[in-house]
C-alpha positions in Angstrom: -0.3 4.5 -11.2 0.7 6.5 -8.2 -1.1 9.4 -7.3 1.5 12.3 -5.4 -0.3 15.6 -4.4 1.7 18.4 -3.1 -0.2 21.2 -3.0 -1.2 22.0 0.4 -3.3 25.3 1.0 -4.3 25.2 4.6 -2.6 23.4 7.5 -4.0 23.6 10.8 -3.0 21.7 14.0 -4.5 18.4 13.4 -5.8 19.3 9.5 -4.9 20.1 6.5 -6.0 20.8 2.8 -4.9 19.2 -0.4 -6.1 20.3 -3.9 -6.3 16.7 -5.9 -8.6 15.3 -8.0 -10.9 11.8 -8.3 -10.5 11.4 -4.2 -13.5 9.8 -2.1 -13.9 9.7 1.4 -12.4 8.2 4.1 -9.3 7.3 1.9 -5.9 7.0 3.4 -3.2 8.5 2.4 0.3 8.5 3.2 2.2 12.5 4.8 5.7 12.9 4.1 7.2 15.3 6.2 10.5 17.4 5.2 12.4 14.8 8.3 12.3 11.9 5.7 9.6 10.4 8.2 5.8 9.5 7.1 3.0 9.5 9.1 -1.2 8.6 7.8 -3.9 10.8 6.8 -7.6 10.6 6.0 -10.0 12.1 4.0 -12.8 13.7 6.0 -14.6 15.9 4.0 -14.7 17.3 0.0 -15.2 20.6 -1.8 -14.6 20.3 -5.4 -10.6 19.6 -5.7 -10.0 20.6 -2.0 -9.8 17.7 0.4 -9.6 18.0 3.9 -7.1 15.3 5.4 -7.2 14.6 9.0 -3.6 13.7 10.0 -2.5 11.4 13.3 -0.1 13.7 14.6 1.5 17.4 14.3 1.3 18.6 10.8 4.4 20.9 11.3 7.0 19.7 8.6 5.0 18.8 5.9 5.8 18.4 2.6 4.3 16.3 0.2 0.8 13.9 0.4 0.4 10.4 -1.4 -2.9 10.3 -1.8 -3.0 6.1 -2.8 -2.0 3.8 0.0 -0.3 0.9 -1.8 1.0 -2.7 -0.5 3.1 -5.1 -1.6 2.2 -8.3 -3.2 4.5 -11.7 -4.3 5.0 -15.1 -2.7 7.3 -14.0 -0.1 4.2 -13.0 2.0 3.1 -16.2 2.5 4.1 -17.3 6.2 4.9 -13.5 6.7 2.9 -11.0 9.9 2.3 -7.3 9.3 0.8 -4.0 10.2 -2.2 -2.3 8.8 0.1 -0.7 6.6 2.1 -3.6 5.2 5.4 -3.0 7.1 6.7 -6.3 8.6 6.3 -6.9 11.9 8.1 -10.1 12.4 11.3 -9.3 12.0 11.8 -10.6 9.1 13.0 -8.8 5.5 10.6 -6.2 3.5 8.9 -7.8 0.8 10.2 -7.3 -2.9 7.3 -8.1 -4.8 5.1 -5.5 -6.9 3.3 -2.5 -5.3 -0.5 -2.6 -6.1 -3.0 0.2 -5.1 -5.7 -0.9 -1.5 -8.9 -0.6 -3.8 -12.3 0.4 -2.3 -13.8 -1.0 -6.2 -16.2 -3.9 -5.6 -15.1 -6.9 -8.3 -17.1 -6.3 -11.6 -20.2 -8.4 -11.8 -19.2 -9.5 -15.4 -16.4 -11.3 -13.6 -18.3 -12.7 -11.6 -19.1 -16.7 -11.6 -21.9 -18.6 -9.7 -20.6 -20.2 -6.6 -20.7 -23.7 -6.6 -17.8 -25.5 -4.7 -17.9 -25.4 -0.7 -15.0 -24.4 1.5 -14.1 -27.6 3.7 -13.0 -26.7 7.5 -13.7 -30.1 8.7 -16.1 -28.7 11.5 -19.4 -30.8 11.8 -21.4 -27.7 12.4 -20.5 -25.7 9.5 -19.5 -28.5 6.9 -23.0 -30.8 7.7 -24.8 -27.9 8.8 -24.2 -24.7 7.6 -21.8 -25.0 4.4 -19.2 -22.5 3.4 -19.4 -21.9 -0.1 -16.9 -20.2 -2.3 -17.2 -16.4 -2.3 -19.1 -16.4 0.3 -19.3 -13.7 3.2 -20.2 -14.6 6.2 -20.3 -12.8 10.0 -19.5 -14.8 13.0 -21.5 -12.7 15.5 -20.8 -13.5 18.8 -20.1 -11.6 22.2 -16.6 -10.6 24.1 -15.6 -13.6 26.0 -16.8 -16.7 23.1 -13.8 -17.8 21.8 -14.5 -16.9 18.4 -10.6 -16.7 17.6 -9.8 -19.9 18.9 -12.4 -21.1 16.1 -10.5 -19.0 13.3 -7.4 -20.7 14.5 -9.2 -23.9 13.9 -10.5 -23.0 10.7 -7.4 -21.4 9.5 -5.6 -25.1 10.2 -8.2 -27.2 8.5 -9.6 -25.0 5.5 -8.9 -26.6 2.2 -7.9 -23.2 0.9 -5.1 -22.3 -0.9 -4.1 -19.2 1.1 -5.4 -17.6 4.3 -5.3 -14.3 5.2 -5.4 -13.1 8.8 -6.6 -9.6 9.4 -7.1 -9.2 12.9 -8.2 -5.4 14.2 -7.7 -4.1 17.8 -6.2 -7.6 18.9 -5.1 -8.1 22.5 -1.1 -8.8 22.4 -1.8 -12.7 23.7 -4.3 -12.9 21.3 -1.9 -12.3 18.6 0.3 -14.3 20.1 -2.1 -17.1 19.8 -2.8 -16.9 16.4 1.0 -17.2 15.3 1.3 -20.3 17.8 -1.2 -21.9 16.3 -0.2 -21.2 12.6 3.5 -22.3 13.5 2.5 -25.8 15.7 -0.5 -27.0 13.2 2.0 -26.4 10.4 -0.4 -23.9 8.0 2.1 -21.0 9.2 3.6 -21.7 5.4 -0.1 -20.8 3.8 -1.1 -18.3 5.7 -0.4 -13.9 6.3 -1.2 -12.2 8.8 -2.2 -8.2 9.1 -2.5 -7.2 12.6 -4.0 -4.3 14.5 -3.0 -4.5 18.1 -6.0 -2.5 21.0 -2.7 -0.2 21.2 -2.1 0.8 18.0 -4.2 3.9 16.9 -7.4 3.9 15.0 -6.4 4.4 11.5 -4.6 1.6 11.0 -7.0 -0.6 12.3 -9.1 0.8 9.3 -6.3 -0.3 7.1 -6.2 -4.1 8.0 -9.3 -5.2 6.3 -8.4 -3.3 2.9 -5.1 -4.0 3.2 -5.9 -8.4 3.7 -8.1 -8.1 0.4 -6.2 -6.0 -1.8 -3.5 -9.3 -1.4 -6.5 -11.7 -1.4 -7.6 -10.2 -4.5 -4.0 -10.8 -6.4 -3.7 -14.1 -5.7 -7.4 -14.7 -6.4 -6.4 -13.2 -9.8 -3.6 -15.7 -10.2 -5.9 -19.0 -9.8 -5.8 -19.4 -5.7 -8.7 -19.9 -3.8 -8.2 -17.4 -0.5 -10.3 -17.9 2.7 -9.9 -13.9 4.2 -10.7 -14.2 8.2 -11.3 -10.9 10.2 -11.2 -10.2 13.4 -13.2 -7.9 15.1 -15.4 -6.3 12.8 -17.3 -4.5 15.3 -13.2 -3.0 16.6 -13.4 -1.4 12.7 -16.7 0.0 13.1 -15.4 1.4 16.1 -12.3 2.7 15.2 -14.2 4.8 12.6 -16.7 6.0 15.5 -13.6 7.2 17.2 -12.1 9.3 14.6 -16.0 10.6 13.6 -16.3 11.9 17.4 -13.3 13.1 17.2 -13.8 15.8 14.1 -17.0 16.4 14.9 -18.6 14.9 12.6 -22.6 14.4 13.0 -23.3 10.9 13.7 -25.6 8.8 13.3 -27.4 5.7 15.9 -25.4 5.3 18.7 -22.4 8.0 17.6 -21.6 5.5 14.4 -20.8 7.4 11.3 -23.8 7.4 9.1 -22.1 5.7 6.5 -21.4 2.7 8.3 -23.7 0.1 5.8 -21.4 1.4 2.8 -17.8 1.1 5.1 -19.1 -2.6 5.4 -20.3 -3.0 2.1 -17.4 -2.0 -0.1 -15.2 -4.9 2.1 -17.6 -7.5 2.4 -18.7 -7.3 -1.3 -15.0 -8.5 -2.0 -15.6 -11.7 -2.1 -15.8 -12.9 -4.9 -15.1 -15.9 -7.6 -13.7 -15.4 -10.4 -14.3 -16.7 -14.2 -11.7 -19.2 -14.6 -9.6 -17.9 -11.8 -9.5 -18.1 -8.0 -11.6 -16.8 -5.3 -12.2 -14.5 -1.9 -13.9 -16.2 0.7 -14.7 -14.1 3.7 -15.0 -15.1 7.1 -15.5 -12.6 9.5 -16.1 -11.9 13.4 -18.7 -9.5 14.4 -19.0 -9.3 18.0 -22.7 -7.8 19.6 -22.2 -5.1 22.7 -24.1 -7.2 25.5 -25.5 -9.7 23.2 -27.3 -6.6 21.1 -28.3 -8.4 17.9 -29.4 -4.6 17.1 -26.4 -3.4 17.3 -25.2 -1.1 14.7 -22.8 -3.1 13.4 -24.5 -7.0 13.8 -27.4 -5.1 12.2 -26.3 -3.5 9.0 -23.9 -6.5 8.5 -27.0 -8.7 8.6 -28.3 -6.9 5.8 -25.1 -7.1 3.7 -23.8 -11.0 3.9 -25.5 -13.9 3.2 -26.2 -15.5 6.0 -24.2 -16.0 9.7 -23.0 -18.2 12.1 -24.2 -17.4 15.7 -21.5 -18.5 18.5 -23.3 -18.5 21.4 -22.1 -20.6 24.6 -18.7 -22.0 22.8 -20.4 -23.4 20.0 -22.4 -22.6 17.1 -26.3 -22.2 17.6 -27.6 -24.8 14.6 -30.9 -23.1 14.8 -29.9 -18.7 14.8 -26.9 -19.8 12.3 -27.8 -20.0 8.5 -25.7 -20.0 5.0 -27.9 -19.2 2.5 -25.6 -20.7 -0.2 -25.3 -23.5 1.3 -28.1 -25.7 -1.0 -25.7 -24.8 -4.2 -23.2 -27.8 -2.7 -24.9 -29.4 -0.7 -26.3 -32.8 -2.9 -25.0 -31.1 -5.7 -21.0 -31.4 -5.1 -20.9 -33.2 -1.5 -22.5 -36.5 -1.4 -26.3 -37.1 -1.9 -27.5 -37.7 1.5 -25.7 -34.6 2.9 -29.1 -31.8 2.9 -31.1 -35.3 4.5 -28.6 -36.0 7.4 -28.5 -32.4 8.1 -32.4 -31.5 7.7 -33.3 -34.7 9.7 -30.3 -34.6 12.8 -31.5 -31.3 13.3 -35.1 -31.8 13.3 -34.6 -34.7 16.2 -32.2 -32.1 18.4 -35.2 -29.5 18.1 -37.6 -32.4 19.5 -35.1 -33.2 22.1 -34.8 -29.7 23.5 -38.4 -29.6 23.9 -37.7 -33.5 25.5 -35.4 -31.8 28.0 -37.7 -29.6 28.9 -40.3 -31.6 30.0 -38.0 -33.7 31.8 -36.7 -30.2 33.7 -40.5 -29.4 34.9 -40.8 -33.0 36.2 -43.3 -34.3 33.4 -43.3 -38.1 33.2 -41.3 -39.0 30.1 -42.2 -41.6 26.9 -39.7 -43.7 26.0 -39.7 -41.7 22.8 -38.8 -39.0 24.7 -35.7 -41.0 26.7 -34.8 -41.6 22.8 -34.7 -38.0 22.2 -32.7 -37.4 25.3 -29.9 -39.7 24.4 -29.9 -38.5 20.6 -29.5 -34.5 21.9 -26.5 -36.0 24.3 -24.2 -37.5 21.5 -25.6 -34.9 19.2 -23.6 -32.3 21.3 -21.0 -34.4 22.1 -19.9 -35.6 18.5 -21.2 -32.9 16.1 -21.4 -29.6 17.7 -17.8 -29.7 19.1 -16.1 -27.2 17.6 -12.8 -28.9 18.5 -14.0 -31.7 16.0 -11.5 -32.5 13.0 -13.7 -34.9 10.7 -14.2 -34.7 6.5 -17.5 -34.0 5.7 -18.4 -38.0 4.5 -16.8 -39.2 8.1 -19.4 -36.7 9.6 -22.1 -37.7 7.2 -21.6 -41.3 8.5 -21.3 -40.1 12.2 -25.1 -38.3 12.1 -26.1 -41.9 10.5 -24.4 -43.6 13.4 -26.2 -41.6 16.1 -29.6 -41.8 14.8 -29.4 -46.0 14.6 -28.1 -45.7 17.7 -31.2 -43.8 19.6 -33.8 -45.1 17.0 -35.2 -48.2 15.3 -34.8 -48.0 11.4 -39.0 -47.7 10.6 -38.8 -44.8 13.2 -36.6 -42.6 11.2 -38.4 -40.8 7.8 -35.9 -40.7 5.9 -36.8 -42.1 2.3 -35.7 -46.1 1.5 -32.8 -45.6 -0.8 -31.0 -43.7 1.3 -32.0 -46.0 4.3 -31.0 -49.0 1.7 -27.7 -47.4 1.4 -26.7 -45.7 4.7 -28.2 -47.2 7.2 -25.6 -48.5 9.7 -25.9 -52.3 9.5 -25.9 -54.4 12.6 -22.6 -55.9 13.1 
């Protein structure tokens, strides 16, 4: 139910108090002014039933506070763009459907089911490699310049998800313009919602997008969909709450990030979730690294809350930083039998031909094993760690079995003989 406080005590240029109970920090809430126009709020600070809101612009003409930021949830969403808040931003019609409260609750565990299915994007490197499981979270970290979006775009066309949710935070305008090109020319515009932040738009509504993106992924979880949530920058969130911190004068902690910035990532990363006989909240999510600072703030605490991450380093994934740690809970078990040997042995021979390549850059005399290597790391690249790659898992199962009888004789490879019985290209 709706929460409406109006009970202001203090009011101050850029602050004011509200007696309310049940309120945590850094909740948003919603300023009516006696003008008939809103404007946002956020809790900063708590003393028994007074709550000190810090408020975006004047605070002259205020009236009353709603304390619970809501959204609106139904089918009409689907193909739809908005703001942090919810409001359309396409031009199109506000939505009809029901109002539900942004909830900072993490799913209870009795709901909970073990994750078992994988989330197909038809990628080689995360589909053979690195699986995407249901309910999983997972960071892309990466630096400013990768095109990590591009790869959402890709992601968001090929998923085998039901919905997709956009949630992109302190976006450049031609970045957002790409993401609704390539949702309209791919033809997944019809699946998928976007909430958008633009890098011009001010700091509290880019804390809204992420809650805002899985308060709706969590109703149509609840109705049986499986929902693959993609954010975009994590790293703009963390800032954005940096900024406001600064800005009250609040003590911070490493690097002038508020000092609860572990639990700000926690309550929306530990929204993913599957449900018991329902749907289920995938979450994909860039994390980009200030000058390639793994120890970062942000890349840091993040590592300590997902399960695993994709490093994008150089326009592709790294197979040997990136890691899903769910990934052996599909992989044989619901994709086909030979998919944890293809990926274990593909990799192990592009590790040896690194090491190849370097000998052969310090002007060491090469084996012919090695020349083998060479040529195995050349269509390695070239067929199974292009991102741009649109393949189903078996097709690239069958590719990595292609490549190695191409570079190797059959009693060269260890792989055991059923498999080799059963997979090995024949000679035709």
């Amino acid at each position: 139910m709706q929460k409406v406080y109006d009970k202001i005590s203090e009011i101050s240029s850029s602050t004011f108090v509200v007696e309310a109970d049940d309120v945590g920090l850094n909740e948003i809430a919603r300023v009516y002014k006696k003008d008939g126009t809103t404007m946002l709020a956020m809790s900063i600070r708590i003393e028994g039933k007074k709550v000190v809101m810090q408020a975006l612009e004047s605070t002259s003409g205020l009236s009353t506070t709603d304390r619970i930021m809501r959204t609106h949830v139904g089918k009409e969403l689907l193909g739809r763009r908005f703001d942090g808040q919810g409001r359309p931003i396409d031009g199109g019609p506000n939505v009809e459907g029901i109002e539900v409260d942004l909830s900072h609750q993490s799913v209870n565990p009795v709901q909970r089911t073990i994750p078992s299915e994988m989330v197909r994007t038809n990628i080689p490197m995360i589909d053979v490699y690195n699986t995407l499981v249901r309910s999983q979270k997972l960071p892309i970290f990466s630096v400013t310049g990768e095109r990590y979006n591009e790869l959402l775009m890709r992601i968001a066309n090929q998923t085998d998800a039901d919905v997709v949710i956009i949630g992109g935070m302190g976006l450049r305008y031609n970045d957002y313009l790409k993401f609704i090109e390539n949702a309209e020319s791919h033809g997944s515009i019809n699946k998928t919602i976007m909430y958008i932040n633009l890098a011009t738009d001010n700091a509290i509504e880019c804390l809204l997008v992420p809650d805002t993106a899985l308060t709706v992924a969590e109703q149509y979880a609840m109705k049986g969909h499986n929902v693959l949530v993609l954010l975009t920058d994590m790293t703009a969130y963390a800032e954005a709450h940096r900024e406001i911190s600064i800005s009250l004068d609040i003590l911070p902690a490493a690097r002038a990030f508020p000092g609860d910035l572990y639990s700000l990532l926690a309550f929306r990363y530990e929204k993913a979730v599957e449900f018991v006989d329902r749907g289920s909240i995938t979450l994909l999510t860039v994390t980009t690294m200030p000058g390639g600072d793994v120890t970062h703030p942000v890349p840091d605490n993040t590592g300590y809350i997902t399960e695993g991450q994709f490093y994008m380093i150089g326009g592709t994934i790294n197979p040997f930083g990136s890691l899903s740690r769910l990934k052996q809970l599909v992989q044989g078990k619901k994709t086909r039998e030979d998919h944890s040997t293809v990926a274990n042995t593909t990799i192990g021979y592009y590790a040896e031909a690194l090491k190849a390549r370097e000998r052969q850059s310090m002007g060491f005399k090469l084996s012919k094993w090695d020349e083998k290597l060479i040529k195995f790391a050349r269509l390695f690249e070239e067929h199974m760690m292009d991102l741009n790659k649109n393949i189903p898992l078996e097709e690239a199962l069958d590719l990595g079995w292609k490549i190695m009888a191409e570079c190797f004789h059959a009693n060269e490879v260890s792989i055991k003989k059923e498999f080799m019985d059963k997979y090995w290209p024949v000679a035709g």
